[in-house]
VOPAKE-776277 format. One record per residue (C-alpha): z, y, x; residue number from 1. Coordinates in pm, 1 decimal, m for minus. Each point is the difference from the previous one (the first is absolute). Last residue first. Example, Ala and Ser with C-alpha at 12.3 -4.5 7.8 and 13.67 -1.06 7.14 Angstrom:
<nodes>
<node w="714.0" v="m106.0" u="1367.0" pos="2"/>
<node w="66.0" v="m344.0" u="m137.0" pos="1"/>
</nodes>
This chain:
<nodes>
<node w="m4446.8" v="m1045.2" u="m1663.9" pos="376"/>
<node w="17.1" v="m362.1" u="m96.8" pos="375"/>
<node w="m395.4" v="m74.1" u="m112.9" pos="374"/>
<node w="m83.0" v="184.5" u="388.1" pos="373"/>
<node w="268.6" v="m196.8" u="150.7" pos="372"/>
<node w="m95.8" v="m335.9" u="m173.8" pos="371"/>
<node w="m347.0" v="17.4" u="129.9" pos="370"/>
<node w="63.4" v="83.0" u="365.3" pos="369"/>
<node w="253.5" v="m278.6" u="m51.8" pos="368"/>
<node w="m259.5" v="m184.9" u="m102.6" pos="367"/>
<node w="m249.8" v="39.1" u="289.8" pos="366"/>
<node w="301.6" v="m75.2" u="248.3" pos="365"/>
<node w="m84.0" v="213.9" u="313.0" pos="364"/>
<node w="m48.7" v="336.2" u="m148.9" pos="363"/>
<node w="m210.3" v="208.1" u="165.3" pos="362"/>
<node w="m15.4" v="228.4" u="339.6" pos="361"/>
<node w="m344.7" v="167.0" u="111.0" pos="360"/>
<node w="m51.2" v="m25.2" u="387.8" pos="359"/>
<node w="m353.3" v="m79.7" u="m122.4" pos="358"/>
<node w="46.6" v="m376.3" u="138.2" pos="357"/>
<node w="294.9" v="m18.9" u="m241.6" pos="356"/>
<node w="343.9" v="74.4" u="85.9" pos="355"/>
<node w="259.4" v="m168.8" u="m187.9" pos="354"/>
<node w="305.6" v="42.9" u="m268.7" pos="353"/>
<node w="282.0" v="m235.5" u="m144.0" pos="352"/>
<node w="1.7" v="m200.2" u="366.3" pos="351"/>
<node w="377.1" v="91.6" u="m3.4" pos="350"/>
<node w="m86.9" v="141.1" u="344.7" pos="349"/>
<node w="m248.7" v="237.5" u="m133.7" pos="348"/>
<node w="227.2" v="127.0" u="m291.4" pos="347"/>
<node w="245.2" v="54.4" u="259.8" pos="346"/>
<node w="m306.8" v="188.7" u="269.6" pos="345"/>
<node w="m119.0" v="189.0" u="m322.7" pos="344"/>
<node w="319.4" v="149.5" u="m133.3" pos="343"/>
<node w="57.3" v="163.3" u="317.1" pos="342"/>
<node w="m316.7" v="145.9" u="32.8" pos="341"/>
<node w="m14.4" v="115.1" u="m356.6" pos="340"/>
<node w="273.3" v="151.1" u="20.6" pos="339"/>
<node w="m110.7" v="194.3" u="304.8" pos="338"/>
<node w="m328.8" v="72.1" u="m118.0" pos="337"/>
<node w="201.8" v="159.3" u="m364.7" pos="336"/>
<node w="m106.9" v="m135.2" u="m342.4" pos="335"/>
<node w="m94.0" v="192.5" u="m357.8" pos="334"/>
<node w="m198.8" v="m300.0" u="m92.8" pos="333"/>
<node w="m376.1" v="235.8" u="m23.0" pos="332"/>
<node w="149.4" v="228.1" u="313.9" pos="331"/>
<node w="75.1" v="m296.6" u="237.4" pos="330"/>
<node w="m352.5" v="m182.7" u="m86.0" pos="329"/>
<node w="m215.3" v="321.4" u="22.0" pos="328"/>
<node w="144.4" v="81.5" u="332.9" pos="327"/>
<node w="m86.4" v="m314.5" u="147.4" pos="326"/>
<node w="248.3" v="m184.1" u="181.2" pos="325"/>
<node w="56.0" v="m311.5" u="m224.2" pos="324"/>
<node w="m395.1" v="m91.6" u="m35.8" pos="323"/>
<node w="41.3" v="m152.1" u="m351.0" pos="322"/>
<node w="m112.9" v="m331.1" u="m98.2" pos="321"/>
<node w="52.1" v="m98.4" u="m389.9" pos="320"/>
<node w="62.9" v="349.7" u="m39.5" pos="319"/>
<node w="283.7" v="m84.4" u="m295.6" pos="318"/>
<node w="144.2" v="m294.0" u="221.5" pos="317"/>
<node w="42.3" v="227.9" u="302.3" pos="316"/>
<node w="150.6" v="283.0" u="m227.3" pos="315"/>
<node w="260.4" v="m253.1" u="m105.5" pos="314"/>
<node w="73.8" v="m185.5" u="334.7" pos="313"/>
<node w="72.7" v="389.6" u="160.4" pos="312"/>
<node w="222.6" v="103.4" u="m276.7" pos="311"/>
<node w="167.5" v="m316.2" u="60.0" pos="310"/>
<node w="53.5" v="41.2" u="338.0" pos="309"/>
<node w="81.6" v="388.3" u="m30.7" pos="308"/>
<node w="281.9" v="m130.4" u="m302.5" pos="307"/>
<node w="198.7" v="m242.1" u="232.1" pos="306"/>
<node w="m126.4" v="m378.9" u="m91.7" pos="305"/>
<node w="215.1" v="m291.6" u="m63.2" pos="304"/>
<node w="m56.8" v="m7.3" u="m368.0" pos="303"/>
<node w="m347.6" v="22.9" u="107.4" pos="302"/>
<node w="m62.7" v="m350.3" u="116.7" pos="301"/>
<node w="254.4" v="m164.1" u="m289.2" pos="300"/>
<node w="m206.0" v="202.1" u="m267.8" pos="299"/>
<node w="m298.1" v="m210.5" u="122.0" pos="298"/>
<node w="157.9" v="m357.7" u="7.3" pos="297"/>
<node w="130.4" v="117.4" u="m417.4" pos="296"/>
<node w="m373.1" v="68.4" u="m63.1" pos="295"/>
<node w="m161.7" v="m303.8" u="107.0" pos="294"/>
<node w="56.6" v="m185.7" u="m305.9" pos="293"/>
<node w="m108.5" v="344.4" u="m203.7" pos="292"/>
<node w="m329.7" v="15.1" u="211.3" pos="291"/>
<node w="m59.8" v="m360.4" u="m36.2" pos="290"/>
<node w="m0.8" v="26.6" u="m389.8" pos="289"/>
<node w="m234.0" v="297.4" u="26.5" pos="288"/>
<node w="m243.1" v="m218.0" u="209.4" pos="287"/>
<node w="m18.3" v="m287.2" u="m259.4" pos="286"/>
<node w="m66.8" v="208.8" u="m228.8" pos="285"/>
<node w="m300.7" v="132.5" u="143.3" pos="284"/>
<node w="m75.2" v="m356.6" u="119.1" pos="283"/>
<node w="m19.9" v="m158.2" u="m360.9" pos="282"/>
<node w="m191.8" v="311.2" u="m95.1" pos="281"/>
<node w="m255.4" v="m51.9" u="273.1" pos="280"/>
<node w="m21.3" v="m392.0" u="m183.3" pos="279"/>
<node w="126.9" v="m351.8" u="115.7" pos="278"/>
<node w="m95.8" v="m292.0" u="m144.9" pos="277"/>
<node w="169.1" v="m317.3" u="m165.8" pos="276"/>
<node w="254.0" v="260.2" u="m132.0" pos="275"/>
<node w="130.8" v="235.5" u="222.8" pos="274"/>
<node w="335.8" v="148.3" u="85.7" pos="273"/>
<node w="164.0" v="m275.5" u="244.4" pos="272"/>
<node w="m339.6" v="40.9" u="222.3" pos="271"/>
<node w="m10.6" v="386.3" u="m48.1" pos="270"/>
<node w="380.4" v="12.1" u="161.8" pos="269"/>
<node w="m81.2" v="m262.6" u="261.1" pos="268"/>
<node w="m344.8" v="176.6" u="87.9" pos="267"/>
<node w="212.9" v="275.6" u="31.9" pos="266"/>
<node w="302.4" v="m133.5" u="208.4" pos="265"/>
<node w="m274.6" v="m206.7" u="244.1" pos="264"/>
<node w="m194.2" v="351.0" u="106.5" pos="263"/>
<node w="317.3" v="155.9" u="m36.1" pos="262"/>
<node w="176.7" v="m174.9" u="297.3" pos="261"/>
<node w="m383.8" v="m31.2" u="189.0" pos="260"/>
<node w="m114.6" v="379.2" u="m35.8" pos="259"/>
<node w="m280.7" v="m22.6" u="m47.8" pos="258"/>
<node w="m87.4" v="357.6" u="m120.2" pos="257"/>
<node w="231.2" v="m69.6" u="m308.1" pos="256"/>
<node w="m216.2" v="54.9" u="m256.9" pos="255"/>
<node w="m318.9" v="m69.5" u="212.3" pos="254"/>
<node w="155.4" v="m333.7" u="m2.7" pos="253"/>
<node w="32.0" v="m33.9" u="m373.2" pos="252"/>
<node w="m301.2" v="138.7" u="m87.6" pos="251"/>
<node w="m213.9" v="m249.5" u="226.4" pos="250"/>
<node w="209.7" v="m251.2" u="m188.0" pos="249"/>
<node w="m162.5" v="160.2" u="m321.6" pos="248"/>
<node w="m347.2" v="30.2" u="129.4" pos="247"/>
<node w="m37.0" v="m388.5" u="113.3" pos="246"/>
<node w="149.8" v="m162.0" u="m310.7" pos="245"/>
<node w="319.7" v="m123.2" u="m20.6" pos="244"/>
<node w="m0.7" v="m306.1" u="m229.4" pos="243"/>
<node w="348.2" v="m193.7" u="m63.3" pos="242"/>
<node w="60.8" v="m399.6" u="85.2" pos="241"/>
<node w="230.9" v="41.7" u="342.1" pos="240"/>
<node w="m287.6" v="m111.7" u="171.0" pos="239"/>
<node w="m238.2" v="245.3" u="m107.5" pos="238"/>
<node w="255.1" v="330.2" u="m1.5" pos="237"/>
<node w="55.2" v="m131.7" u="384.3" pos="236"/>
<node w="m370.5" v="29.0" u="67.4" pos="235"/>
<node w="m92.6" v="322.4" u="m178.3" pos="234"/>
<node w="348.6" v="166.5" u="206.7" pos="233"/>
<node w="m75.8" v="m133.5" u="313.0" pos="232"/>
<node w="m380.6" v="84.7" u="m13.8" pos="231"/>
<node w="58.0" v="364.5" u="m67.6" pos="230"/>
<node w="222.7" v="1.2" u="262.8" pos="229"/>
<node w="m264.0" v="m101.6" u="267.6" pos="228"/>
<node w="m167.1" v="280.2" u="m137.7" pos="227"/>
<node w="193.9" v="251.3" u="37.9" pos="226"/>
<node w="41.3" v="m99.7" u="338.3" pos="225"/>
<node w="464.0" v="m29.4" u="35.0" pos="224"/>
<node w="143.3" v="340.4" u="120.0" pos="223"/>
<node w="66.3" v="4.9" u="378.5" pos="222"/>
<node w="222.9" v="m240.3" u="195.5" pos="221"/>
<node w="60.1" v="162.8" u="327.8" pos="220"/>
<node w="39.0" v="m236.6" u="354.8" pos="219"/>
<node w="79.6" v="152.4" u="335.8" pos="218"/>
<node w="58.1" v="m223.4" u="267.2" pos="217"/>
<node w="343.9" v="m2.8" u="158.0" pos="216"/>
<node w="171.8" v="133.1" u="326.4" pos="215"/>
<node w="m189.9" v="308.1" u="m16.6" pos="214"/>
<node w="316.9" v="183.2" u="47.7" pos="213"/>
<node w="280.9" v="m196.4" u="m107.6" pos="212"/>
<node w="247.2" v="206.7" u="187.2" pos="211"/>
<node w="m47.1" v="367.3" u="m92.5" pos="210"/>
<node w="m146.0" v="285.4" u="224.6" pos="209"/>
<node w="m347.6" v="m84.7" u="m39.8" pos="208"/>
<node w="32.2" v="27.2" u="m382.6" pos="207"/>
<node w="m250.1" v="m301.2" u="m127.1" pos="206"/>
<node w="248.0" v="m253.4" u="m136.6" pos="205"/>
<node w="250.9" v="142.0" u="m85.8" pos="204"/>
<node w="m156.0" v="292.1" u="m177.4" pos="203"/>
<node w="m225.4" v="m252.2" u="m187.4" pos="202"/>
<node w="294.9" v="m134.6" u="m156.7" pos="201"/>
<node w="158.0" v="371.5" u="m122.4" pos="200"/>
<node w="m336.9" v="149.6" u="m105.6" pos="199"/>
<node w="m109.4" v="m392.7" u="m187.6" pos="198"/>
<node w="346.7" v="36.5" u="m182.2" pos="197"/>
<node w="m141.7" v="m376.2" u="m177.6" pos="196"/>
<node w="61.7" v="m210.6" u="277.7" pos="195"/>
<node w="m28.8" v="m369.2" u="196.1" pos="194"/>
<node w="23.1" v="m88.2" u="332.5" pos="193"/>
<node w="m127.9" v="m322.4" u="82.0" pos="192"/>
<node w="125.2" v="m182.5" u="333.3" pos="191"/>
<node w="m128.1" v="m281.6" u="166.1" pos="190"/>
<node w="186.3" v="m218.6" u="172.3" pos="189"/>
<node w="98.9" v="m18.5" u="387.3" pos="188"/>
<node w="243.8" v="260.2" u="56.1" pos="187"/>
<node w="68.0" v="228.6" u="321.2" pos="186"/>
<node w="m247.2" v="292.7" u="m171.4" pos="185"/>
<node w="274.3" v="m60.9" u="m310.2" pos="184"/>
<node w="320.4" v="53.2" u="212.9" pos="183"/>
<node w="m78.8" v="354.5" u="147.8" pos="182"/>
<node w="m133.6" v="75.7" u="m308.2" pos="181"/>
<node w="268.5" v="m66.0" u="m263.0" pos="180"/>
<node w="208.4" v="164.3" u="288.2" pos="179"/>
<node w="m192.5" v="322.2" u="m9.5" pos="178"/>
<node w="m13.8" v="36.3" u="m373.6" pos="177"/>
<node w="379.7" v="m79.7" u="m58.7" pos="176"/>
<node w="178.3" v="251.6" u="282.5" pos="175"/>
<node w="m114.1" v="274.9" u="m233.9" pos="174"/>
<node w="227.5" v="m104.1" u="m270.8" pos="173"/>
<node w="m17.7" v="224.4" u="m296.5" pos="172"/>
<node w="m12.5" v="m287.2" u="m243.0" pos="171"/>
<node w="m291.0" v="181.2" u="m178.7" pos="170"/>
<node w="m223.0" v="m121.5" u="347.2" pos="169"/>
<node w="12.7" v="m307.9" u="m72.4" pos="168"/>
<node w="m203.7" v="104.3" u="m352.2" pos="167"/>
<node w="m328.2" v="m46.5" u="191.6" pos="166"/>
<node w="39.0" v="m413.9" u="2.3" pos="165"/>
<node w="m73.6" v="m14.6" u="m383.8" pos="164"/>
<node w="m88.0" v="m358.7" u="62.1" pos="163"/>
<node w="75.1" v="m153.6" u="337.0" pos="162"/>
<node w="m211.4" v="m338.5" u="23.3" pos="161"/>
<node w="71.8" v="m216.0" u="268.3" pos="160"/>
<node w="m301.8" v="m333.8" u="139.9" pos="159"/>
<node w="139.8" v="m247.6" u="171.6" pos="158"/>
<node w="m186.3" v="m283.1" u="177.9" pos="157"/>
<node w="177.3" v="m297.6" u="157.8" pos="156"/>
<node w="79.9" v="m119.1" u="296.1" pos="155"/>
<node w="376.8" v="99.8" u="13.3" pos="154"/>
<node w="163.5" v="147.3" u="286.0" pos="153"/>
<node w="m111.3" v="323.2" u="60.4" pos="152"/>
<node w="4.8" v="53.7" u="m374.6" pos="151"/>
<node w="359.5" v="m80.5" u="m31.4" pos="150"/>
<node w="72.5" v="217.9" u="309.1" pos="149"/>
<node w="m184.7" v="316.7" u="m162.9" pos="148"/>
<node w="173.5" v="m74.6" u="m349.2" pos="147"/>
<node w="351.1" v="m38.4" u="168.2" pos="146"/>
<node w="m88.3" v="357.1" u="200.7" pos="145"/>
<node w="m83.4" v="157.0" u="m335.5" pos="144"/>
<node w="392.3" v="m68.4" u="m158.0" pos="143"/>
<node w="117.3" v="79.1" u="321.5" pos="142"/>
<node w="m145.5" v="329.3" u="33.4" pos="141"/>
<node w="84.9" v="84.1" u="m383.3" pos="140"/>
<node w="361.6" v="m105.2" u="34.9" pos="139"/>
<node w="27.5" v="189.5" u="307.6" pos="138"/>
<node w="m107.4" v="280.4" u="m240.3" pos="137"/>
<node w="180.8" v="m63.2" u="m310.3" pos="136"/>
<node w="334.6" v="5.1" u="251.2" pos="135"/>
<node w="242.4" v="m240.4" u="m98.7" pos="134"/>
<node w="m161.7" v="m309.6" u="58.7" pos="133"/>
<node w="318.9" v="m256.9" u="19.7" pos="132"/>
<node w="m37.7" v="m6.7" u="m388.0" pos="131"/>
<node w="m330.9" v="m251.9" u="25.1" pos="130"/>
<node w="m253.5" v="104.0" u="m255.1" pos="129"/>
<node w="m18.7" v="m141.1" u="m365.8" pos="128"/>
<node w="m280.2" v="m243.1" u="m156.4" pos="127"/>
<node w="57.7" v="m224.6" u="m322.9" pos="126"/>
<node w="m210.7" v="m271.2" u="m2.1" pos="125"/>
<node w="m120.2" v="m169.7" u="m319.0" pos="124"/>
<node w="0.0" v="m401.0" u="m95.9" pos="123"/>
<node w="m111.1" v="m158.4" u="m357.9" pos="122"/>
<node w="213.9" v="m202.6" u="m176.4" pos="121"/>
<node w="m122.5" v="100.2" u="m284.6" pos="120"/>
<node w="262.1" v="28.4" u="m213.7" pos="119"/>
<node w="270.1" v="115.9" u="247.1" pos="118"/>
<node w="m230.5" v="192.4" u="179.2" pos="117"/>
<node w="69.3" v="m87.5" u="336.5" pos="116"/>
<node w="155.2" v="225.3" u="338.0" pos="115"/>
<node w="m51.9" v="8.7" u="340.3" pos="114"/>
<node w="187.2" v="258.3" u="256.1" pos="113"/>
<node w="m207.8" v="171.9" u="322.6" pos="112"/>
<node w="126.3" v="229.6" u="256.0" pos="111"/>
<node w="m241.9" v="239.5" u="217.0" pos="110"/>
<node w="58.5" v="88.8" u="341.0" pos="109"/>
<node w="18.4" v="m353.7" u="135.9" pos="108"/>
<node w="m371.0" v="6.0" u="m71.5" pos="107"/>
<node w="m150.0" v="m261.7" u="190.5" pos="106"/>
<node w="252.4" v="m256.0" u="m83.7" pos="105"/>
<node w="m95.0" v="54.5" u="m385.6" pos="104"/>
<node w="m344.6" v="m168.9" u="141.5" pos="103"/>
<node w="124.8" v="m380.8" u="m33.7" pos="102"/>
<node w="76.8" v="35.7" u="m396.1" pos="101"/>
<node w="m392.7" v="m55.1" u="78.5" pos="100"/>
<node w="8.2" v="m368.3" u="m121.7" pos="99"/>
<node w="182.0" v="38.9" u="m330.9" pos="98"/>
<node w="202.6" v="286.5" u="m139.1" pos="97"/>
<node w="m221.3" v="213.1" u="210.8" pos="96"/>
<node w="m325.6" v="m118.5" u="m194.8" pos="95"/>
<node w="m292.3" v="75.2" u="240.3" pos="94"/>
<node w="m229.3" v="259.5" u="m45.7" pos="93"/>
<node w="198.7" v="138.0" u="m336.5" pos="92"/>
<node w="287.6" v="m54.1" u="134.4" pos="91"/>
<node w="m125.6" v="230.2" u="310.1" pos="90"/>
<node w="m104.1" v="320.9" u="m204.9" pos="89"/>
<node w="316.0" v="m21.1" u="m173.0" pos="88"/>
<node w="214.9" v="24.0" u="304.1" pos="87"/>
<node w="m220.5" v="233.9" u="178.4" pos="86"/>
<node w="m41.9" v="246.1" u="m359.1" pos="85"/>
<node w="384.9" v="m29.3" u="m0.3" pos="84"/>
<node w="62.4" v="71.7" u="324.3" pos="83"/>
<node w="m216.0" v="289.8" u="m12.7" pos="82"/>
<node w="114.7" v="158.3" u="m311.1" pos="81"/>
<node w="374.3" v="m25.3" u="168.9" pos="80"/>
<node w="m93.6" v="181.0" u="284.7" pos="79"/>
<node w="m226.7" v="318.8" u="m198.9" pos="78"/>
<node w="365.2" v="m5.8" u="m250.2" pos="77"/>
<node w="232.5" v="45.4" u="334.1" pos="76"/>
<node w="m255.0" v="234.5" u="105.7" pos="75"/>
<node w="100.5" v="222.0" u="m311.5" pos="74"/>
<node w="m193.6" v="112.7" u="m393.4" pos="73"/>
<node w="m308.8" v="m183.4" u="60.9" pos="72"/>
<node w="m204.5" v="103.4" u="m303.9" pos="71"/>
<node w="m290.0" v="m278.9" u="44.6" pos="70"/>
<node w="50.0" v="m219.0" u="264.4" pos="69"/>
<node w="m94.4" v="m336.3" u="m137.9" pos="68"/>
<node w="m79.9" v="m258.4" u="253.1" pos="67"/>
<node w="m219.7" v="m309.9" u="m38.1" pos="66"/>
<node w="m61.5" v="m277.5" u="267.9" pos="65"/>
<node w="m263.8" v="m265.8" u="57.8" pos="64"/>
<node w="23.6" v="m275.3" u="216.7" pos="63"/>
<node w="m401.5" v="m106.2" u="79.5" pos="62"/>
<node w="m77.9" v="m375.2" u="m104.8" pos="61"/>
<node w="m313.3" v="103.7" u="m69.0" pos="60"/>
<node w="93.3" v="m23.9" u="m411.5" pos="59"/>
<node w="251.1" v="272.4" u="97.2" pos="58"/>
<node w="m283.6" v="254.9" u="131.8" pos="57"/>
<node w="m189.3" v="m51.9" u="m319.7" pos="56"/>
<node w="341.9" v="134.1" u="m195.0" pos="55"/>
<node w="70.5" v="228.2" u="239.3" pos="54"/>
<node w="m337.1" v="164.0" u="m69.8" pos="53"/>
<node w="141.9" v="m37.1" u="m402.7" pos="52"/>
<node w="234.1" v="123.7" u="56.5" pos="51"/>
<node w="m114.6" v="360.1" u="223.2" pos="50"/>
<node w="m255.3" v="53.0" u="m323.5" pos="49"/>
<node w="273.4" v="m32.3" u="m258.7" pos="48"/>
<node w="244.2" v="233.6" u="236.9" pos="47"/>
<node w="m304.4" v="265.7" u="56.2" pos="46"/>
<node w="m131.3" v="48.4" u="m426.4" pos="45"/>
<node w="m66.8" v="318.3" u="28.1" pos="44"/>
<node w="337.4" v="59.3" u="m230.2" pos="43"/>
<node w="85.8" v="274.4" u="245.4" pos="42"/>
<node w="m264.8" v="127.1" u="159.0" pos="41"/>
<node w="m156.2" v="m144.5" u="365.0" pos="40"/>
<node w="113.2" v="m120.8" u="331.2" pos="39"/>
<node w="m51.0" v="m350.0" u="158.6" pos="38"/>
<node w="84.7" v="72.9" u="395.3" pos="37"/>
<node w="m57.8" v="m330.7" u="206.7" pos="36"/>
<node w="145.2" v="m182.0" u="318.2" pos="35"/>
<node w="m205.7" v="m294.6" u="142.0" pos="34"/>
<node w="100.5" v="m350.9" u="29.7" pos="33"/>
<node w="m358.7" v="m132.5" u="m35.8" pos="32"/>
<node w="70.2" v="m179.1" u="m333.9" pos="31"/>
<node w="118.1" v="303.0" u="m126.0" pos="30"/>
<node w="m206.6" v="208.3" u="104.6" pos="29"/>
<node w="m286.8" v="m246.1" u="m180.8" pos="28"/>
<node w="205.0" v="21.4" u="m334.2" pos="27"/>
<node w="36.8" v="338.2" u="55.5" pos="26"/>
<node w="m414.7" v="20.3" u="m13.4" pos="25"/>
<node w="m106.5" v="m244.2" u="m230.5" pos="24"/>
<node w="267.2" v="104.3" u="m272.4" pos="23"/>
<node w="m160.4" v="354.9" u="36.2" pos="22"/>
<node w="m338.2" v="m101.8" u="5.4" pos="21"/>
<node w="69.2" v="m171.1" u="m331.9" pos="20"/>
<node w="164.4" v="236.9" u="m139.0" pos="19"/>
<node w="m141.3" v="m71.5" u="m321.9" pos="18"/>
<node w="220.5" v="m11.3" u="m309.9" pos="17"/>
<node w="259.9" v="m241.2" u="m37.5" pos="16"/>
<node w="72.1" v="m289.3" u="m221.1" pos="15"/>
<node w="347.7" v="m157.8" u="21.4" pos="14"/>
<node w="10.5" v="m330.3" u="244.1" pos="13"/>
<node w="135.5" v="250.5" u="272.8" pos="12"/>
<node w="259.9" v="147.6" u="m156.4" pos="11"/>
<node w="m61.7" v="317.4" u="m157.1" pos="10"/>
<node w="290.5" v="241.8" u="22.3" pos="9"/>
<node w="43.1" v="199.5" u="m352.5" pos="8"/>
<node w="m255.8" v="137.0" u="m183.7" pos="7"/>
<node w="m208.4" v="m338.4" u="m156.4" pos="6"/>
<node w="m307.1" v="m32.8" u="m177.2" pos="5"/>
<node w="m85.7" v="m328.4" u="m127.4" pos="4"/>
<node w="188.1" v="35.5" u="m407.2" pos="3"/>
<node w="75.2" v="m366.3" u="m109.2" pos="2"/>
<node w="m187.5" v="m90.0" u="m316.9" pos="1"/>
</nodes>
């Protein structure tokens, strides 16, 4: 029997739990060209949920398009995301090898080849900027005034979707955030904004002094209703030919705190370990064996630590929320205010650590907090 949980990107005929007001609502921004902020976690599940909303938008006859701009490493690489996420996004709308070949002449900017599988015979498009733009930022301008003309001229709806868009400001470039705007308020699509370094994103979009400014709505995606979850995990245990029963999938997501990623990776774990039902012990192993998968992402995070940061992450995880300032805090983990403060505002920005509403800082990643206090 084919294992139903799933921790990579759902698509949108893959079963997904709740957010049902969520899809409702960006799917209705959408359809109203209006601008939206989707922030949460990582793993929160925000690319699955932003699909399958472009997913409903597409079967309105609404041009859909998808960039990627996770670690940008140059505004060259920001351009040549874009042009590939327009080009893509507009074969899918309208097949460019066929009738809407037509739009290339809107985007003089970008260059387009074809090539076919030579089994299949089955056509892909390569994508690669014009060489007369030698300066990434012209080529940036250009590249968003083409998009702003093409929309001005076509009838149709667009709706953009910028995932990761807080790490344009690793490139360095401060020239980047106010021309993104400056073209963006001009266009007429919708634009989703995606992110998982909620301090960084939601900087950008609320500091007074920086160009988006309360050019977007605000949208968080908090942990899935326990309940809710409960119900996902009994129903997809049924249909998949297993028994789940109400108290064990309630373990599972109070396990994990609901999270979504490891909400789906343990019930996959204690799915593949069980019999025809699943048991507390089937989930206790099945927790140990995600916390040894997971390990090798974790020693990746710290491995790029100083020692104050990771001081800082460890006594964190031990408190389970510390206030960082107290004296009691700084004297039990042998830590400094200063090095604490710095540690705190990088940890912050990695989205590792947060503020509750006690002004007490935690873990973000419930097991990561786990897997530091097992490691150390």
């Amino acid at each position: 029997m084919r294992n139903p949980f799933h921790t990579d990107i759902l698509e949108p005929d893959q079963p997904f739990c709740n957010r049902v007001d969520e899809l409702r609502e960006l799917t209705s921004h959408g359809r109203n060209g209006m601008n939206a902020v989707l922030f949460a976690p990582r793993r929160y599940g925000k690319t699955s949920l932003v699909k399958r909303v472009q997913h409903s938008l597409s079967s309105e006859n609404i041009c859909v398009i998808y960039a990627q701009f996770m670690r940008l490493v140059s505004v060259e690489d920001l351009v040549h995301r874009l042009a590939k996420a327009i080009i893509n996004g507009l074969d899918e709308y309208e097949s460019i090898l066929e009738k809407g070949k037509r739009w290339l002449a809107h985007f003089p900017s970008i260059q387009t080849s074809f090539t076919f599988d030579p089994v299949t015979g089955i056509p892909s498009i390569e994508v690669q900027l014009a060489k007369r733009q030698l300066d990434p930022i012209v080529a940036l301008e250009t590249i968003m005034d083409e998009v702003g003309s093409f929309l001005e001229k076509e009838d149709f709806q667009v709706c953009i979707a910028l995932d990761e868009f807080q790490d344009i400001v690793d490139i360095k470039e401060p020239r980047v955030e106010a021309l993104l705007r400056e073209h963006i308020q001009r266009h007429k699509a919708s634009y989703i904004f995606l992110g998982s370094r909620r301090r960084v994103l939601l900087d950008i979009f609320n500091n007074r002094g920086r160009p988006f400014y309360q050019s977007a709505i605000m949208m968080e995606l908090t942990p899935l209703p326990e309940d809710e979850s409960v119900e996902f995990i009994v129903e997809q245990f049924a249909q998949a030919g297993k028994k789940c029963s109400q108290d064990i999938a309630r373990e599972i997501t109070q396990k994990v705190e609901q999270y979504p990623y490891y909400l789906q990776a343990l019930a996959y774990r204690t799915f593949e370990l069980c019999d025809k039902e699943c048991t507390k012990q089937d989930v206790a192993k099945a927790y140990d064996t995600l916390l040894e998968n997971e390990r090798y992402g974790y020693q990746g995070i710290i491995q790029g630590m100083s020692t104050g940061q990771l001081k800082l992450l460890r006594a964190i995880a031990a408190e389970g929320e510390a206030a960082l300032t107290s004296n009691s805090f700084l004297q039990a983990y042998n830590l400094t205010l200063g090095g604490v403060q710095s540690a705190r505002k990088f940890l912050s920005e990695q989205d590792l650590i947060e503020q509750n509403a006690d002004k007490h800082w935690g873990i973000v990643d419930p097991v990561f907090r786990v897997w530091l206090r097992q490691a150390f």
